[in-house]
C-alpha positions as CSV (number, residue, x, y, z in Angstrom):
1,X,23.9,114.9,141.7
2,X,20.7,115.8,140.4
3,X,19.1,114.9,136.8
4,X,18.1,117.8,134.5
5,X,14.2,117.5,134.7
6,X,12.0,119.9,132.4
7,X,9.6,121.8,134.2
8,X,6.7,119.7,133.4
9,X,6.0,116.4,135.2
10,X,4.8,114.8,132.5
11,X,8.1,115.7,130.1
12,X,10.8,113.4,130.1
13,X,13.8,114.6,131.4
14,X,16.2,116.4,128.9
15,X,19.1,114.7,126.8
16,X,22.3,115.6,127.7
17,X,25.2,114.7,125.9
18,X,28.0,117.1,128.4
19,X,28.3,114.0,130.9
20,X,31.6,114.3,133.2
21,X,33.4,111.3,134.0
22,X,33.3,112.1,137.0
23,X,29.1,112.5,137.3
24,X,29.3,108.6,135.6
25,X,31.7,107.5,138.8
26,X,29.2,108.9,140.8
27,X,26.4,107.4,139.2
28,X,28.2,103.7,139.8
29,X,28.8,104.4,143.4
30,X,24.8,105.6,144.3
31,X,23.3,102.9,146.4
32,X,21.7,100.2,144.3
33,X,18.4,100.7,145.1
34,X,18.4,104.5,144.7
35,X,20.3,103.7,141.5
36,X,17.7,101.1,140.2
37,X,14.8,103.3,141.0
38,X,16.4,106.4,139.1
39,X,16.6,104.4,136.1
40,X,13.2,103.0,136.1
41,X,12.1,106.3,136.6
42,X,13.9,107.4,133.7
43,X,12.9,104.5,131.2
44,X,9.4,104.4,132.0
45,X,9.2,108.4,130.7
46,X,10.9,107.1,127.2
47,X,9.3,103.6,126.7
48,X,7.0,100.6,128.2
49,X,8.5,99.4,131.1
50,X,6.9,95.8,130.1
51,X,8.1,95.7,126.1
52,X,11.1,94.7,125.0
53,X,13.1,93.8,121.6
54,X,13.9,91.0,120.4
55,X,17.1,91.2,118.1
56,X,18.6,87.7,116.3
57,X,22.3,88.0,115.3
58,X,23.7,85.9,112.6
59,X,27.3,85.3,111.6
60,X,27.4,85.7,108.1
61,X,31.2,85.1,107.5
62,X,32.7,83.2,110.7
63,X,36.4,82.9,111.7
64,X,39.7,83.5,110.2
65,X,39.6,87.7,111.5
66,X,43.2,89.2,111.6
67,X,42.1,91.8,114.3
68,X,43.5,90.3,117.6
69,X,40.4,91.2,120.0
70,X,41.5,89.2,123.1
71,X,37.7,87.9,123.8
72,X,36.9,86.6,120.1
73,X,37.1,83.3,119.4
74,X,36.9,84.2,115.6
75,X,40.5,85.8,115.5
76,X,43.1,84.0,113.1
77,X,45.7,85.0,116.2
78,X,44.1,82.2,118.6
79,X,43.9,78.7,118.7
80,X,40.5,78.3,119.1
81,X,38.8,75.2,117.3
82,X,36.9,76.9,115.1
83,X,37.0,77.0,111.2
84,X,36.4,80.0,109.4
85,X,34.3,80.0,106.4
86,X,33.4,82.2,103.5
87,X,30.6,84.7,103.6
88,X,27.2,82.9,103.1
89,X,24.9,82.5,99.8
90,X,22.3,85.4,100.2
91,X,19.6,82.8,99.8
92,X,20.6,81.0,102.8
93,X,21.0,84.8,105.1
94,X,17.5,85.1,104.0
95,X,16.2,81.5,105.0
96,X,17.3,82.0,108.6
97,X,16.0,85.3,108.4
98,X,12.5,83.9,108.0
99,X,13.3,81.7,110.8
100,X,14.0,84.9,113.2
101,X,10.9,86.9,112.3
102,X,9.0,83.7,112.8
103,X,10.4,83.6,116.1
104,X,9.6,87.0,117.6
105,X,12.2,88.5,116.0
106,X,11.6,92.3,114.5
107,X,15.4,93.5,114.1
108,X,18.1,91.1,112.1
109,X,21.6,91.4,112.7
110,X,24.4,90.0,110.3
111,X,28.2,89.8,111.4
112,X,31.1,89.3,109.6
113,X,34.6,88.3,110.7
114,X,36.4,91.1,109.0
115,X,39.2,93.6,109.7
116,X,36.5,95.7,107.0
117,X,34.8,93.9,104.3
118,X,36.4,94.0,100.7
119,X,34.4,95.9,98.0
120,X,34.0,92.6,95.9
121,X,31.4,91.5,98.9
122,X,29.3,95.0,98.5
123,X,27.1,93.7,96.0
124,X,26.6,90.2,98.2
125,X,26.0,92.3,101.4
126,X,23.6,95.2,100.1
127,X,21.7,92.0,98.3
128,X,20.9,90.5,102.0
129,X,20.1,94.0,103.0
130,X,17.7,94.5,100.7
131,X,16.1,90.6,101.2
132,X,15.9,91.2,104.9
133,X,14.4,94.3,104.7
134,X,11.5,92.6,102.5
135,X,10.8,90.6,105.0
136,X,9.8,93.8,107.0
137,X,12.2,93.3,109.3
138,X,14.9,96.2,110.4
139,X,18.3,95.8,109.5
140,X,21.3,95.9,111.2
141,X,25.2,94.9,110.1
142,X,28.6,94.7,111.7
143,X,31.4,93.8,109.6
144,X,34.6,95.9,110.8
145,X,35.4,99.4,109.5
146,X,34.1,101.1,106.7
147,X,35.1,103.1,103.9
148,X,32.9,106.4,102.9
149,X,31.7,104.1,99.5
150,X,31.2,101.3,101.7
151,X,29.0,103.1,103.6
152,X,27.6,105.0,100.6
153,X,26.7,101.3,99.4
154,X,24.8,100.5,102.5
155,X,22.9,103.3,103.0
156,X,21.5,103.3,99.0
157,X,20.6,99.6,99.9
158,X,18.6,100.3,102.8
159,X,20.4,99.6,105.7
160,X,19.1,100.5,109.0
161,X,21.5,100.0,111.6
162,X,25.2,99.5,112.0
163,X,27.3,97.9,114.9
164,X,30.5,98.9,115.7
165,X,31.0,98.6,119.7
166,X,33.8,100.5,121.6
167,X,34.1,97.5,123.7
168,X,35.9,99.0,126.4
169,X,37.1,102.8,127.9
170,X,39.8,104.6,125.9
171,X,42.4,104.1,128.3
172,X,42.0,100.5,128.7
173,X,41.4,99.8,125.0
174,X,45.1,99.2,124.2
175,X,44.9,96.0,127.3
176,X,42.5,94.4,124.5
177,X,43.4,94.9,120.8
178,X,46.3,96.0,119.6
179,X,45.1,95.5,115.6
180,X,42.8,98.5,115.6
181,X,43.0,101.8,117.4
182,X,40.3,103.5,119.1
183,X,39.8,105.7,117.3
184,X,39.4,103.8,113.9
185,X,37.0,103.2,116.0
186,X,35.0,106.2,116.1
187,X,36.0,107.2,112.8
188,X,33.9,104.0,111.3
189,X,31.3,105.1,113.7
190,X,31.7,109.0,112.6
191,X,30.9,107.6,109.0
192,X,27.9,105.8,109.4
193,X,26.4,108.4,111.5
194,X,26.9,110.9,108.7
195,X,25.5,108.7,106.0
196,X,22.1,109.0,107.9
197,X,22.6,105.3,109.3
198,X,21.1,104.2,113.0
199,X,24.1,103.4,115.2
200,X,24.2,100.3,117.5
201,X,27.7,101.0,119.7
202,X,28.7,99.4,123.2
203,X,30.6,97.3,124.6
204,X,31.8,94.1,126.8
205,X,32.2,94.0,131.1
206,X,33.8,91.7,133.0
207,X,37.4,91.3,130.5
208,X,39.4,92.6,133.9
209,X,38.6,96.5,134.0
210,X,37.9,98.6,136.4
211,X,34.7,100.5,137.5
212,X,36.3,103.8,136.1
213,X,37.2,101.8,132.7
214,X,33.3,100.8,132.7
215,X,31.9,104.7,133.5
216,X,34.9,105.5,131.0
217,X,33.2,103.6,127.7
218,X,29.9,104.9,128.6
219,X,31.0,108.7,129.0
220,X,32.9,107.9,125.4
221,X,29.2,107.2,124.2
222,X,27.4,109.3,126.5
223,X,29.3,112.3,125.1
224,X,28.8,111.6,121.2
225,X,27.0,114.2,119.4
226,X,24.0,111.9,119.2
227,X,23.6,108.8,121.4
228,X,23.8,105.6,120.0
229,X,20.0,104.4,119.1
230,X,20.8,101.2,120.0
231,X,23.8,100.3,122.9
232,X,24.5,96.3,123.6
233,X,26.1,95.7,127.0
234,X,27.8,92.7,127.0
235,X,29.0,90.1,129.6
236,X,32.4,88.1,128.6
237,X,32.0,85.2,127.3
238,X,35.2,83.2,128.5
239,X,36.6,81.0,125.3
240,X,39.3,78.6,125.5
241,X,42.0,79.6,123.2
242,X,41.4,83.2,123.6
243,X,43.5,85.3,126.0
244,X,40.7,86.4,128.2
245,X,39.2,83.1,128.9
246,X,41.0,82.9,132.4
247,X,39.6,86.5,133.4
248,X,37.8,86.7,136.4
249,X,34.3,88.3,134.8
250,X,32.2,91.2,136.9
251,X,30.1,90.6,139.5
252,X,26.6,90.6,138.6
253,X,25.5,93.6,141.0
254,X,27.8,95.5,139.1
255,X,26.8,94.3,135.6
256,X,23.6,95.2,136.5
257,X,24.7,98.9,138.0
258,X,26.6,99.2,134.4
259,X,22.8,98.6,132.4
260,X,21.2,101.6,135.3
261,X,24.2,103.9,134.5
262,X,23.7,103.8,130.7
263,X,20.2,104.3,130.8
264,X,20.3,106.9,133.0
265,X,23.0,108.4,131.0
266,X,21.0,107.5,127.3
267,X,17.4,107.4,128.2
268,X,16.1,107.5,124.7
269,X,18.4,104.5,123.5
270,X,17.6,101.1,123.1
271,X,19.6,99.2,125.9
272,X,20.5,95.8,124.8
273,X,21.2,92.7,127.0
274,X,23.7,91.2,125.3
275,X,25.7,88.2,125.3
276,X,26.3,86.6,128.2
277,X,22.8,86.0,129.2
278,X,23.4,81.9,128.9
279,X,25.5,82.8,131.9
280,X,22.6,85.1,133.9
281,X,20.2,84.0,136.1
282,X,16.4,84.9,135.6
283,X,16.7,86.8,138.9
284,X,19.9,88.8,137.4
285,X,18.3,89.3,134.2
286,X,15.3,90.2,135.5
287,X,17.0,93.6,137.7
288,X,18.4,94.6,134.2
289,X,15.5,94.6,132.9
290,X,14.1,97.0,135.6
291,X,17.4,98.8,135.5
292,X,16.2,99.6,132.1
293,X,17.6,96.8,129.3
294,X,14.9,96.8,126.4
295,X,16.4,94.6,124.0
296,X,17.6,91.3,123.6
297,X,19.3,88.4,121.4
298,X,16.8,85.2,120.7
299,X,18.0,82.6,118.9
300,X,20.4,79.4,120.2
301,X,23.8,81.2,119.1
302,X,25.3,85.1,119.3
303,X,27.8,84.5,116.3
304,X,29.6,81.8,117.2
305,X,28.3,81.6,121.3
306,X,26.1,80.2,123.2
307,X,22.5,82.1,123.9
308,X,19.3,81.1,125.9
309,X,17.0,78.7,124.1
310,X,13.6,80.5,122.5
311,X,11.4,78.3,125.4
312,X,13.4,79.4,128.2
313,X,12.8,83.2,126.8
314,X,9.3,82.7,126.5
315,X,9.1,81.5,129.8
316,X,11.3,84.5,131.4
317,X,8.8,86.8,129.6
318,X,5.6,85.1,131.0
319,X,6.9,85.4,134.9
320,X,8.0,89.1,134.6
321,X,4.7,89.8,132.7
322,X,7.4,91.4,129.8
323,X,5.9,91.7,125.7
324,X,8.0,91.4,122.8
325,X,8.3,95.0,121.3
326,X,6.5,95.6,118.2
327,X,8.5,96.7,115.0
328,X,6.8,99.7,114.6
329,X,7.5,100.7,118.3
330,X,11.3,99.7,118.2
């Protein structure tokens, strides 16, 4: 299977957005070196092989969701341990926000725990957008589903980016939640797309699925009129209480064939390694990286997880000769 390359060498290869599943199948099965090398290929004609974002996420309203996501310790359907709380003073969003940019930090991501936020927190939420944003940092929320005035709100206040992953393929969807369908999904992600809002959309490996599930969620983004800008891959991160915490993960070759696939498939995204990097080795991270992952999460917790320390980052960075990416290049 060949790539659609414009006739000039020095072009990057053309976007296409008409992806079969079963090119993507194909795609996962290409030998892993000749796999790796096409997506390095691919990545260095869109962006710096050696830069890479940095990205901190914050939990700005934790626990007590009623969606029934079978990986999230902050669902109200689990017995997990932890308490949910209300969303946070805008003051103290903006505090740790000073704290991220200090740290490296050029984008700022704030979660909620929400089936979809509740207009009487618009004004609280635009607020923090607006704060962060001063700070000259980009902007990025998740907080559920969205209504067209939500959105409307969000946009006016200045928002940048908004997450709202697939998590999984279509067909396997319905193994995970049963609270929301797919395609509220896509609907939410519809919206925010046609307010003029970046969209940061992936999803989670290793919850049991199969490598056709895998090429499956990135055909469902692949195939969207416009690529994500931003696409988080995500390695499980097994919780007590939750009703994936006994699944037996992915292997890391294949995580790592999952972060080649979607660049090749996306090459002018931003391809984020997720959570689950407490979990990865330097040498794992370090073939996703070449596989073409650009972005990451600093900071000691993703939400309500566990994340690399900011030394043991800096350190990664300094053996694989890797910059943080500069705002104005993200």
């Amino acid at each position: 299977m060949d790539l659609e390359f414009s006739d000039s060498p020095t072009q990057s290869p053309s976007v296409r957005h008409d992806w079969r599943k079963a090119e993507i199948e194909e795609l996962f099965a290409e030998p892993f070196n000749d796999l790796l090398f096409r997506a390095q290929t691919i990545h260095r004609q869109y962006f710096d092989p050696n830069e890479v974002q940095k990205s901190t996420l914050l939990s700005i309203k934790t626990g007590g969701c009623p969606e029934d996501c079978g990986y999230c310790n902050q669902s109200a359907h689990f017995e997990t341990g932890l308490p949910a709380s209300r969303l946070m003073d805008t003051d103290a969003v903006l505090q740790e926000a000073k704290k991220a940019k200090a740290g490296g930090a050029t984008r700022y991501c704030m979660g909620a725990a929400w089936r979809e936020p509740k207009d009487r927190d618009m004004d609280d939420l635009c607020a923090m957008v607006r704060d962060v944003k001063g700070l000259g940092l980009e902007t990025c929320m998740t907080l559920g589903m969205l209504s067209d005035d939500q959105v409307a709100a969000l946009k006016e206040a200045g928002l940048d980016y908004y997450n709202h992953n697939i998590d999984t393929s279509p067909e396997y969807y319905k193994e995970i939640i049963t609270t929301r369908t797919y395609d509220d999904r896509l609907e939410t992600l519809e919206r925010v797309r046609n307010a003029g809002i970046n969209v940061c959309c992936g999803g989670i490996v290793g919850m049991g699925e199969s490598r056709a599930d895998r090429a499956g969620m990135l055909h469902t983004l692949a195939t969207l009129p416009e690529h994500p800008e931003s696409v988080p891959i995500n390695m499980l991160m097994r919780v007590e209480g939750t009703p994936l915490r006994h699944s037996d993960g992915v292997d890391p070759i294949e995580f790592v064939r999952t972060i080649a696939v979607a660049r090749i498939l996306m090459p002018g995204s931003m391809v984020r390694l997720s959570a689950g990097r407490e979990h990865m080795s330097e040498e794992m991270q370090a073939l996703c990286f070449f596989a073409g992952a650009n972005s990451i999460f600093v900071g000691d917790k993703l939400l309500t997880t566990p994340n690399p320390k900011e030394d043991k980052d800096s350190q990664l960075f300094e053996k694989l000769g890797l910059r943080p990416m500069a705002l104005d290049a993200s």
